[in-house]
N, C-alpha and C positions, 0 to 999 in steps of 0.2 A: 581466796587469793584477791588481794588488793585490785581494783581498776588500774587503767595504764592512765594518768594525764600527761600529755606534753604543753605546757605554758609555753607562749609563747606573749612574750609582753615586758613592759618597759622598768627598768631599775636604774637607779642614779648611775652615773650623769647622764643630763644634765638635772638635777634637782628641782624637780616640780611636785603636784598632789599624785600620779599615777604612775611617777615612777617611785615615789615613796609606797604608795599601794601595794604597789608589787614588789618591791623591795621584804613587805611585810609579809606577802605570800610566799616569797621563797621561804622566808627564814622561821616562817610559822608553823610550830611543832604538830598543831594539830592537822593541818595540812598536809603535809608530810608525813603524819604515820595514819592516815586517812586513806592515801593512795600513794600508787607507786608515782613519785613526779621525775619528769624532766622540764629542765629550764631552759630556754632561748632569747636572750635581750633583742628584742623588738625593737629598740631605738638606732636610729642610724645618726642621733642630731649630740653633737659635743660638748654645746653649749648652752642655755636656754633662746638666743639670740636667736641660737638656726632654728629653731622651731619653728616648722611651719613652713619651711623656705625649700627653695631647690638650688644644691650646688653638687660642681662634681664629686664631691667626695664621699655626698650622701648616694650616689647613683652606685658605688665601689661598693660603699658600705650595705646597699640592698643586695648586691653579687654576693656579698659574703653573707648575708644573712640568709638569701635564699639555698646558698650551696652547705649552709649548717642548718638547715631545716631537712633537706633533703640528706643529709649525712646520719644526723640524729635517727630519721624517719628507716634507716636500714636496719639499726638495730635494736629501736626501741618504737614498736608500733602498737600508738595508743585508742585506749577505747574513746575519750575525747581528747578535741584538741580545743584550747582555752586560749584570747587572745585579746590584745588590748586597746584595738584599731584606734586610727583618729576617724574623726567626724567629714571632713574635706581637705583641700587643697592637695599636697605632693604625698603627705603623710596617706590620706586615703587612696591616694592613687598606689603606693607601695602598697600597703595594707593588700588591699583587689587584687594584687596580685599573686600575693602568699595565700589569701584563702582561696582564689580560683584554685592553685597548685592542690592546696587541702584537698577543695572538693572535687577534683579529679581524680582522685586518688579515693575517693570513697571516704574521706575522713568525717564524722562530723562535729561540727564545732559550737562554740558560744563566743558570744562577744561581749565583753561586759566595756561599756563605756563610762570615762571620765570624763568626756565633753560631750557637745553639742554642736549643732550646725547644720546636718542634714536638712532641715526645713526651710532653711533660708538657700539653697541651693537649686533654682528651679529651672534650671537651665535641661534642656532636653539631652544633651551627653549625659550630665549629671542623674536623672534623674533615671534612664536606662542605666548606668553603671550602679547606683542602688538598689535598683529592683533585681539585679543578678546576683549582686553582693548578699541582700537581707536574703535571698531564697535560701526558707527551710535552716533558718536561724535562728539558734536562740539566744536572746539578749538578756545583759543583766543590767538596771540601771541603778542609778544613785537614788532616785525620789519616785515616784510616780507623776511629779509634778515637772517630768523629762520625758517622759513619754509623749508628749504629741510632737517631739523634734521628729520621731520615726514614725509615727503613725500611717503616715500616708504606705509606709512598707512593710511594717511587723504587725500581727494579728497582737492583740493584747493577752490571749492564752499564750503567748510566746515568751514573755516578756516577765524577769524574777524582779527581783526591789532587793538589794543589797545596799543601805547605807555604808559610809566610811566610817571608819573609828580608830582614836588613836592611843597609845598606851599612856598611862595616869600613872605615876609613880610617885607625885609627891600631891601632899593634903591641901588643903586652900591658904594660900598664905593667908597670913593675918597682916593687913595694911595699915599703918599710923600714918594719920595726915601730917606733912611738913614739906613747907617752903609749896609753889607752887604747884598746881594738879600739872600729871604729864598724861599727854594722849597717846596712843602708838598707831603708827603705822609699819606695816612688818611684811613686804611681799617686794617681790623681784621688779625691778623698774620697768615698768612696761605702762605705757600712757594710758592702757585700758583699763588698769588697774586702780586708775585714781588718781594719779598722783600729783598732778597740777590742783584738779577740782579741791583735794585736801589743801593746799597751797593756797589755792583762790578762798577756801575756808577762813582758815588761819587770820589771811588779810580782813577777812571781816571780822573774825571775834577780837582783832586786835585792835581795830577801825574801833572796835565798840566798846573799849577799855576791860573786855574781859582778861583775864593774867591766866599764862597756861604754859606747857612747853611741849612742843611734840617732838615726839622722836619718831627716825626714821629708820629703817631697816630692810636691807635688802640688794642681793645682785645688782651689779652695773647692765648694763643693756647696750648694744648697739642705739636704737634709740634714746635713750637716756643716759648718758655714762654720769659718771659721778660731778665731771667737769658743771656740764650741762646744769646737773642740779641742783649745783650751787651758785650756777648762775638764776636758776626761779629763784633759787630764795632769796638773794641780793636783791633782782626785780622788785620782787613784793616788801623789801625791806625787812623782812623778818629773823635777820638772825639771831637776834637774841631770844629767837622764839622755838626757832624750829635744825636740829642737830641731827645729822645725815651718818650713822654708824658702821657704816657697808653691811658687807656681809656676814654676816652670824650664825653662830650653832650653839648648841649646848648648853652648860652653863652659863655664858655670855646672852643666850636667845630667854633664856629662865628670868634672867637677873633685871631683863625691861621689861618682859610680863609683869615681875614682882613690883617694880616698879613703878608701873603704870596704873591710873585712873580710869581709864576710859577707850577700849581698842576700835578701830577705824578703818573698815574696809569699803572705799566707797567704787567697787567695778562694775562697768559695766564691758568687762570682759568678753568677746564673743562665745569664749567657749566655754565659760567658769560654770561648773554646776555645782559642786560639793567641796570647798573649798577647806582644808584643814588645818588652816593658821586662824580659822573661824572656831572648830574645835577646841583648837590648842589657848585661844585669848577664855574660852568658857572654862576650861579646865583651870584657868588662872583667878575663876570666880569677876571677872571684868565684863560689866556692858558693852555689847557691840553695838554699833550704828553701821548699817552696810546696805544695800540696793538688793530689789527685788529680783537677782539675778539668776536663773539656775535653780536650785534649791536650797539657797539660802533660808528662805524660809519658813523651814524644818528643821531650823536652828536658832536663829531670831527672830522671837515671837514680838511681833511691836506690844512694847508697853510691858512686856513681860521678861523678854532675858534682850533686851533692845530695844534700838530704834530702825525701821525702816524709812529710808530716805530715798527719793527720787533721782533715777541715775543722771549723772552730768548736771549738777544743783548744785552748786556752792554754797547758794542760800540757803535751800534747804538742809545741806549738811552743817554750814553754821549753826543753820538753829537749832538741830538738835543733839553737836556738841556742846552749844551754848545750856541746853536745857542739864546736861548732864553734870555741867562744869557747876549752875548755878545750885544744883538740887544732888551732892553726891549720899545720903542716905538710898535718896531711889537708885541711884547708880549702883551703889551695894547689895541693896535688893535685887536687881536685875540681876549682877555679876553674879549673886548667891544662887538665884532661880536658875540661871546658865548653867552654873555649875553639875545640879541638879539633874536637868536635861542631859546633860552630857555623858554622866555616869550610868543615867538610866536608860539610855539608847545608843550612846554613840562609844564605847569603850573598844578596846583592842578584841580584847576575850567575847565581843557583844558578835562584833564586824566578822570573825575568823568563824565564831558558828555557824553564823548566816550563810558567809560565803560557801563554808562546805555542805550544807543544804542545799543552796543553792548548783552547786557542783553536782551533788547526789539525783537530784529532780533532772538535772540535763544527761544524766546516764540511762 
């Protein structure tokens, strides 16, 4: 007879990396006829804006998640429970409170994290509400190079290595150079994510008569609505450089991969570990340039499928879209060796193994 899992963890909206994850856990075949699953969306936030934040609607929305945890738990009581916690703020504070309920209950659980933060939190509530939390937990991370966020609380025999992976359904395009190279930028507007520092970029490669066009792509934000940034790019004088596309999917999200010369993630995110628009530009055969943030760099190997550049640098992100812009043979190389990597580690069928391994070790 199949194990019992009840998941309990996050799926779109609002659209981010771990609710894409789990989006892909539910719908993941091998998953599913692996164990017996139940599903619980963990997320109480509508927007990508509210993340992170506390309002009353998120307070309603915990009431109902905790009274369909506990509704679930009368007729379907599993051997583990599986769960997608944040790292800090309001999010963790929910979280503590759905695994306390667990572990009163006798449940025991895993927690496989998309972020980070724990370490930077060293305040003495904080640091008593972790060590209650991690007790007698097993964690699954993105990297091992995410492992000292928890260390101060999780024994390292504790602790699986489950990278991301995302599904590959079409082959490397084949790209003919015409009219100017474009760069992309492709992630939800959030100022931690780059998106001035790109901007401040821009202004220098243009200050330097390099020819290029970046595109951009991605949700409006409370902090950055659209208005907002297009009024940076006025600022810097750039429009005839730099085109702002919203929001995208699909076909539409394929068609600026194809597109594109050179993809550009420059965050220094607090919480960004394993970021899968990092996947998705390797899977398009394109060099990345991105910050040494998280686990990035078990994806962009400098000099090899990328460039590593220093976070909040405009210089140094100029220079080495400049080096990419001046040199695209190596840029081809890189996107090729990307690709590469991507398929030989980071695939859908790769991630879904792992993770029920991973799953099978915590039973």
């Amino acid at each position: 007879m199949s194990k019992r899992i009840l998941f309990i963890l996050h799926v779109p909206p609002p659209v981010h990396g771990a609710a894409m994850v789990g989006k892909a856990v539910m719908e993941s075949r091998l998953v599913n006829s692996s164990f017996e699953c139940r599903f619980i969306n963990l997320s109480t936030s509508a927007t990508v804006g509210e993340v992170g934040r506390f309002n009353l609607g998120k307070f309603k929305a915990f009431r109902r998640l905790r009274r369909e945890v506990l509704a679930v738990l009368k007729e379907f009581w599993p051997d583990l429970v599986y769960m997608t916690p944040a790292s800090t703020g309001p999010g963790f504070l929910k979280d503590f409170m759905i695994r306390r309920m667990l572990r009163r209950k006798g449940l025991p659980v895993v927690a496989h994290y998309h972020n980070k933060g724990v370490s930077t939190n060293t305040g003495r509530m904080w640091k008593m509400l972790y060590r209650r939390f991690f007790k007698e937990l097993k964690v699954i991370l993105l990297s091992k190079r995410l492992y000292p966020d928890i260390a101060a609380y999780v024994r390292e025999e504790d602790v699986l290595v489950c990278p991301n992976g995302i599904v590959v359904s079409a082959p490397a395009p084949t790209q003919l150079p015409s009219g100017d190279p474009h760069v992309l930028f492709l992630s939800n507007l959030i100022p931690t994510k780059g998106v001035f520092e790109i901007l401040d970029a821009c202004k220098i490669l243009k200050d330097s008569g390099k020819r290029f066009l970046l595109d951009i792509a991605g949700a409006e934000t409370e902090e950055i609505p659209a208005s907002r940034l297009i009024d940076e790019i006025r600022s810097r004088d750039l429009e005839e450089q730099v085109v702002y596309h919203g929001r995208i999917y699909g076909g539409d999200k394929d068609s600026l991969f194809a597109s594109a010369d050179v993809f550009v993630l420059p965050t220094y995110y607090p919480n960004e570990c394993f970021p899968l628009v990092v996947l998705e530009a390797m899977a398009h055969s394109l060099p990345v340039v991105s910050t040494p943030e998280g686990a990035i760099e078990d994806m962009v190997m400098e000099g090899k499928t990328g460039l590593i550049v220093e976070r909040r640098d405009p210089v140094s992100l100029a220079g080495a879209i400049g080096k990419l812009l001046d040199d695209p043979s190596a840029g081809r190389s890189m996107g090729e060796a990307g690709r590469r990597l991507m398929l030989e580690n980071f695939t859908m069928e790769i991630f879904e193994k792992q993770f029920v391994r991973c799953i099978e070790r915590c039973l």
